[in-house]
N, C-alpha and C positions, 0 to 999 in steps of 0.2 A: 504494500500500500504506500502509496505518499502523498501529503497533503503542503500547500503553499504555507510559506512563512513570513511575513515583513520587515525586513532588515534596514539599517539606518546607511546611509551611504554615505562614510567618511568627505570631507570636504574636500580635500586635493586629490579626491577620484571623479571630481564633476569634469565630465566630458565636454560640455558644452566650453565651459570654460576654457579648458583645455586648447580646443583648437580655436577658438577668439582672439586665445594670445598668442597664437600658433602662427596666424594671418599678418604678416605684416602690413602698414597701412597704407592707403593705396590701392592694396590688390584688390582684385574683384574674384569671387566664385562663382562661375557658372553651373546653372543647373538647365538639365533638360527639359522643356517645353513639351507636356504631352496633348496640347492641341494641335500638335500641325498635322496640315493635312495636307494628303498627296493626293495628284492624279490619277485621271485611268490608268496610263503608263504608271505610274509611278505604285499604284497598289499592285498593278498586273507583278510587277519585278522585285518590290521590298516591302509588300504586306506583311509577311515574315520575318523577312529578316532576308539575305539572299546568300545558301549556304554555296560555299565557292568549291565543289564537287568536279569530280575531274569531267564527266560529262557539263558540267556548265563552263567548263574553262574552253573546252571545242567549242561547243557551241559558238561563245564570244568571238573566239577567234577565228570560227567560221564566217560570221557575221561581218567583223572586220576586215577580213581579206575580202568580201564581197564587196562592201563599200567601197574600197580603195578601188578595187576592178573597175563597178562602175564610174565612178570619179575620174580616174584615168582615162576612160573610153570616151566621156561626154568630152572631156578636153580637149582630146586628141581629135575629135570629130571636129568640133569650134574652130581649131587653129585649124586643118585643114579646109576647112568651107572659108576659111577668111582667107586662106595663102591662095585657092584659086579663084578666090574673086575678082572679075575683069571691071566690074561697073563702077559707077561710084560709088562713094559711103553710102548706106541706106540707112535705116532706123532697124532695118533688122540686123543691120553688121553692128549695128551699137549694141543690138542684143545679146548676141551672139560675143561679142569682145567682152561683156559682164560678165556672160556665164563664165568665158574662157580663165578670166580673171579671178574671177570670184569663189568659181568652185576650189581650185588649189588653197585659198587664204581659208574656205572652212574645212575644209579638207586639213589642215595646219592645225587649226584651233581645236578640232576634233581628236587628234590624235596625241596632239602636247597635252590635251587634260585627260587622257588614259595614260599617258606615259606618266603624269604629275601625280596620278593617284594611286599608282602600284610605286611610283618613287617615294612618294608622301606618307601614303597609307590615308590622307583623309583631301580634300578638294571641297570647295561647293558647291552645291547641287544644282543641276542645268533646271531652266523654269518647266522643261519638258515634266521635271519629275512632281511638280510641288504643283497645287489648288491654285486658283487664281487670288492674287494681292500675296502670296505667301513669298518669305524673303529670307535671306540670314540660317537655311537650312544647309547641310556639309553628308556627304557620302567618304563614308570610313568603311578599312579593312581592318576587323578584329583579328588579326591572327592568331590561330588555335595553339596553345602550349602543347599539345599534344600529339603526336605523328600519325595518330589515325582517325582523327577529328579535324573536319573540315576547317576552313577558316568561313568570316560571316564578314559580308558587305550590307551595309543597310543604313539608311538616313535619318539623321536625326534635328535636332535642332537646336542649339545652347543659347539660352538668356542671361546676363547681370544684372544688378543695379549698379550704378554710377556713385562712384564714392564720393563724388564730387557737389553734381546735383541732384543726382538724387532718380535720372529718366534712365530710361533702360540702354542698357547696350546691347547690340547684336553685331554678327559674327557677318564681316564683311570681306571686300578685298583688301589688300595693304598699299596698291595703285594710290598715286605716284611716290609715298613717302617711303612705306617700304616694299618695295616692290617684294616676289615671289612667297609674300606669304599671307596667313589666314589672320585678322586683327579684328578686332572687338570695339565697334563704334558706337559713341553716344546718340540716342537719339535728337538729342538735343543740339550738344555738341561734337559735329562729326569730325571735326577737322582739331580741332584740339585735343577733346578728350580722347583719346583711342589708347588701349589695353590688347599688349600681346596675349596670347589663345594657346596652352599647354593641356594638348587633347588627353594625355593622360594622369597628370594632375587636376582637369579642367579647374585649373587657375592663372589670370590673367595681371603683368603688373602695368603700369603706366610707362605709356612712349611718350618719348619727345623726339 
C-alpha cells in the first residue's frame, strides 16, 4: 500500500528561484507558441511531426532531382527560343527573358535553404507551410540520439517578451545586420531591440 504525505520544501530548493537568478539580465526565454497554424501543405507534411525514415529521405531526393530537371529544361528551352529569334523584341521575348532569368534565381533560393537547413539543422519556415497572416514560425531537424530511431523534422514557432518594453519578440531574419542567421525581433522595436535565438537553450541575449 502507499499513501501521499506533505513535506515542507526547504528554501534554497525553490526552483523557480533558482533559475531567475540563473537568467542573466537582458536575456529573453523563448517558449513555444501552440497556436500556430499550418496549411494544407503544411498539415499534409508536419501534422506529426515529419519522421526522416530512409524511405522519406528518397523520396525528397527524388523530388529534388525532378525539380532541378524541370528547371533546367524550361531554361534551356527560353534561351534557345530567344538565341533563334530573327524578329524584333516582342513582349513575348520579355517573357520569355523573365522566365529565363528568373527561374535559375528561384531555383538558387530553393536549394540554398535545403542546403541551410540540413547545415543548420533549423531555417524559417517558407509561407507555403504556415495559415495565412502566420509569421516568425522555423522548421528544425531533431536529430535522434539513437542509431535506430529516426531523426524528426517538424515546425514550430518561439515567442518572448521584451525585456525592454515589454511587446513581444519573434523569430525573424538577421538581414542586413547580421546576416546568415535566425534573430529575435521586437514587435515594437525591430531594429533596435533584437535578441540572438539559441535553438537549444531556447535563450536569447541582446545585439547590438
Amino acid at each position: 500500500f502507499y499513501r501521499l504525505a506533505a513535506k515542507e520544501v526547504p528554501a534554497s530548493e525553490d526552483v523557480s528561484a533558482t533559475n531567475e537568478e540563473a537568467v542573466p539580465a537582458g536575456t529573453v526565454i523563448y517558449k513555444r507558441d501552440l497556436t500556430l497554424k499550418l496549411s494544407l501543405l503544411g498539415k499534409l507534411v508536419f501534422e506529426d511531426d515529419l519522421r526522416w525514415t530512409a524511405s522519406k529521405r528518397w523520396s525528397f531526393l527524388t523530388w529534388q532531382l525532378s525539380f532541378f530537371i524541370v528547371a533546367a529544361i524550361l531554361v534551356i528551352l527560353a534561351w534557345l527560343v530567344l538565341w533563334h529569334r530573327t524578329t524584333p523584341l516582342t513582349g513575348q521575348d520579355v517573357v520569355l527573358l523573365a522566365v529565363a532569368i528568373g527561374i535559375p534565381v528561384w531555383a538558387y533560393k530553393h536549394f540554398n535553404g535545403i542546403f541551410l537547413l540540413f547545415d543548420q539543422r533549423i531555417m524559417l519556415a517558407s509561407e507555403w507551410f504556415l495559415s495565412w497572416k502566420e509569421v516568425g514560425a522555423t522548421v528544425e531537424i531533431n536529430r535522434s540520439k539513437g542509431p535506430d530511431a529516426p531523426s524528426t523534422i517538424h515546425v514550430h514557432r518561439y515567442s518572448a517578451e521584451c525585456p525592454i518594453c515589454g511587446w513581444m519578440v519573434k523569430l525573424d531574419k538577421g538581414e542586413p545586420d547580421f546576416p546568415g542567421r535566425i534573430v529575435g525581433r521586437c514587435e515594437e522595436n525591430p531594429r533596435e531591440h533584437v535578441f540572438s535565438f539559441d535553438r537549444s537553450s531556447k535563450q536569447g541575449r541582446l545585439l547590438f
